[in-house]
C-alpha positions as CSV (number, residue, x, y, z in Angstrom):
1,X,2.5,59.8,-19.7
2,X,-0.7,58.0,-18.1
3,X,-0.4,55.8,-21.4
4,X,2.6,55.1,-20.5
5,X,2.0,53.8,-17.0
6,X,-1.4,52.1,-17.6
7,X,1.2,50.3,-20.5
8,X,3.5,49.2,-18.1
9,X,1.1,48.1,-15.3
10,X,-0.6,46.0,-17.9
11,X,2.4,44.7,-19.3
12,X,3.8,44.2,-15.7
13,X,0.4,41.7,-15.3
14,X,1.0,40.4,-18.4
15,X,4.5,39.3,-17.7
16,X,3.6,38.1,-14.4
17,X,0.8,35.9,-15.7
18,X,3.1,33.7,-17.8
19,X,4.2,32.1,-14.5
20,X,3.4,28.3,-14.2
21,X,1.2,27.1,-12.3
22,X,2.1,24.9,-9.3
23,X,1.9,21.3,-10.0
24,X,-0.8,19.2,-7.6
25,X,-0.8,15.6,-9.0
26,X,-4.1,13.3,-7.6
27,X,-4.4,12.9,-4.1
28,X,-5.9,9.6,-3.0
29,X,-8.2,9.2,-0.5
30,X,-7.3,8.2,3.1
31,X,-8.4,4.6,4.9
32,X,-8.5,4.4,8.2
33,X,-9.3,1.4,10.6
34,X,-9.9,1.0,14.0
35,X,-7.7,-2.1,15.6
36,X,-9.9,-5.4,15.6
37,X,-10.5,-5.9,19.7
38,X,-9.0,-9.2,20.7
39,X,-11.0,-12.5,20.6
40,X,-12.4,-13.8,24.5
41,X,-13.8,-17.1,25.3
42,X,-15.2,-16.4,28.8
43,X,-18.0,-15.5,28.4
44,X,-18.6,-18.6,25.6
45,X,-17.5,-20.9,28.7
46,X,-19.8,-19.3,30.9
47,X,-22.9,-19.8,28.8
48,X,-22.7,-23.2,28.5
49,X,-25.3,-25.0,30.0
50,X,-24.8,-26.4,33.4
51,X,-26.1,-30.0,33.1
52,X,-28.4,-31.2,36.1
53,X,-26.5,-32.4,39.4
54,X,-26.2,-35.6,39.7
55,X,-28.1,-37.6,41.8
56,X,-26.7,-38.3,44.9
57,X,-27.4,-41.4,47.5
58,X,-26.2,-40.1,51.1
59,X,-25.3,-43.5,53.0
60,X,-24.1,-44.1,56.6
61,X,-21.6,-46.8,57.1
62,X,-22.8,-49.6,59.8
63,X,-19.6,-51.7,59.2
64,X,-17.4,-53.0,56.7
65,X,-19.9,-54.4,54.3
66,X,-22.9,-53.1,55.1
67,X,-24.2,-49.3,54.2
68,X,-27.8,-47.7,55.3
69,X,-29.3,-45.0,53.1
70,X,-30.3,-42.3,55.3
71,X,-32.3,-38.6,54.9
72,X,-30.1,-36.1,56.0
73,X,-26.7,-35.1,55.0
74,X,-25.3,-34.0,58.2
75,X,-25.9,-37.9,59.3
76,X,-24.3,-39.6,56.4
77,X,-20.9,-40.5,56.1
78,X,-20.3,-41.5,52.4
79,X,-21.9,-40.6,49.2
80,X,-22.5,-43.4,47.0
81,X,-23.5,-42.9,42.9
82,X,-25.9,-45.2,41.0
83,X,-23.6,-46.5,38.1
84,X,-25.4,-44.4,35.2
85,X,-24.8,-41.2,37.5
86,X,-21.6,-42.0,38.0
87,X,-21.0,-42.8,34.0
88,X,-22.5,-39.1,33.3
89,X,-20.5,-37.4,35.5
90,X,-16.8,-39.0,34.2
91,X,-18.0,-38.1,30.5
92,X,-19.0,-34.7,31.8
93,X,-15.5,-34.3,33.3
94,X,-14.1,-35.2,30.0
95,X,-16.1,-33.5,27.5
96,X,-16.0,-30.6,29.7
97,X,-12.0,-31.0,29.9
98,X,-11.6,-31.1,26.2
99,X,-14.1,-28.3,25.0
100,X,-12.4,-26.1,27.3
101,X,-8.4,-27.0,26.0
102,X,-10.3,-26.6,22.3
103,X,-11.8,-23.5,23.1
104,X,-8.5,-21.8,24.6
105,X,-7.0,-23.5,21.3
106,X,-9.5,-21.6,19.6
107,X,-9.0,-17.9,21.4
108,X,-5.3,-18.4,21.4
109,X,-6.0,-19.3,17.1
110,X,-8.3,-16.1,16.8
111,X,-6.3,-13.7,18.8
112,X,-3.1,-14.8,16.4
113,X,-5.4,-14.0,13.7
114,X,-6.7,-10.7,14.6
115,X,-2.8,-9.7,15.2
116,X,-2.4,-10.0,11.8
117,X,-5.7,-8.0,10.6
118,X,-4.5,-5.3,12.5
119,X,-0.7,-5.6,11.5
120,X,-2.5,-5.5,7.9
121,X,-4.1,-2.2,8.8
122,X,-1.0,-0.9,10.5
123,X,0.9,-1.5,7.0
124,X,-2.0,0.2,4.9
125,X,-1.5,3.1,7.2
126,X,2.3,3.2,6.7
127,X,1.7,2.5,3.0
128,X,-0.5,5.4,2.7
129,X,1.6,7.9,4.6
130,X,4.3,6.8,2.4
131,X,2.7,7.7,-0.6
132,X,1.4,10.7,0.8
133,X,5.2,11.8,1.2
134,X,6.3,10.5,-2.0
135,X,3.5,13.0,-3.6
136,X,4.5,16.0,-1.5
137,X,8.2,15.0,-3.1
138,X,7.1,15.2,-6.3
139,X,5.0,18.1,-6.0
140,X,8.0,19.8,-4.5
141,X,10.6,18.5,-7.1
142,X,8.1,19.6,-10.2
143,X,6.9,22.9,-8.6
144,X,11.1,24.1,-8.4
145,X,12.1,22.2,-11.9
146,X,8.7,24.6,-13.2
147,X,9.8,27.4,-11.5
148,X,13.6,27.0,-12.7
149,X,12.7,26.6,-16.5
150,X,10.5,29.5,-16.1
151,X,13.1,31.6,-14.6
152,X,16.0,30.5,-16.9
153,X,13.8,31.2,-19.7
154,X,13.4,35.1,-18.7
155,X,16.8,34.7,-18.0
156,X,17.4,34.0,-21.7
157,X,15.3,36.2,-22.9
158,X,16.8,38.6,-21.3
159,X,20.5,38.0,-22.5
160,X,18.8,37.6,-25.5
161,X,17.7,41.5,-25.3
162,X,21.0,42.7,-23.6
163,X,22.9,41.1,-27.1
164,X,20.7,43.0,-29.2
165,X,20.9,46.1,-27.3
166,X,25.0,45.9,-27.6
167,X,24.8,44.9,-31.2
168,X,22.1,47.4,-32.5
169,X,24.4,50.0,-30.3
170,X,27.4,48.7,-31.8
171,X,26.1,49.4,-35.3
172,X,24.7,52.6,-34.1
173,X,27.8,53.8,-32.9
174,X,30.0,52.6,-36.1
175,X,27.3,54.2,-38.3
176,X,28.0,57.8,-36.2
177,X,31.9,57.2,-36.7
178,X,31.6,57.1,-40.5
């Protein structure tokens, strides 16, 4: 009798053991990027150097025609420019004027650039997430087609067994008969 149960527990294991194992396919590592800040010119503007003042000539009008160069600023009533003062500060006004509209160009250029970077990483991380849920698909799909070949294969077996059992029984009972 203990044979007998030690004969089933062990064949109950063995039977048990046949079952597939689940199916885990690869899984790739995950990338992950942090969103490229955006692109400011600011502070670029702001560290440019300041170019020297120009010099100025504080004047006080007499009359129409006539001008007197005078000390103090609080007595003069026009400031006058020599003509290579004056020449520095229009080419200042205009190089100033078109650094800064190609600089903006430039940060509005860079910022349209690092939109894309990051719409680049925000389709890597939708990319991998898909594949992440195609793989959990497939494990799914392959772990129940597994399981269902391994259950319609006991399944056979045992119709197979029940057909026997009626046939030998069959011939059993015919054999009694005669």
């Amino acid at each position: 009798m203990k044979k007998l149960i030690a004969l089933i527990i062990i064949g109950s294991f063995v039977l048990l053991a046949c079952a597939p194992p689940p199916f885990k396919p690869f899984k790739p590592e995950i990338i992950k990027f942090e969103p490229s800040p955006s692109y400011s010119v600011t502070d670029q503007i702001n560290a440019i150097p300041k170019p020297q003042p120009p010099k100025r000539i504080y004047v006080k009008k007499i009359s129409d025609k006539d001008f007197e160069v005078v000390a103090a600023k609080e007595e003069a009533t026009h400031i006058m420019l020599a003509p290579a003062e004056y020449a520095k500060v229009g080419a200042l006004v205009k190089l100033t004027k078109t650094y800064k509209e190609l600089v903006l160009d430039q940060e509005v250029l860079m910022n349209t650039y690092i939109d894309q970077i990051n719409a680049l990483k925000e389709l890597l991380a939708m990319e991998q997430r898909k594949a992440e849920v195609y793989r959990e698909l497939w494990m799914s799909s392959e772990n129940a087609y597994r399981y269902e070949v391994w259950e319609h294969k006991w399944d056979n077996r045992i119709n197979k067994a029940g057909l026997y059992g009626i046939t030998v029984g069959s011939i059993i009972v015919l054999l009694l008969l005669l």
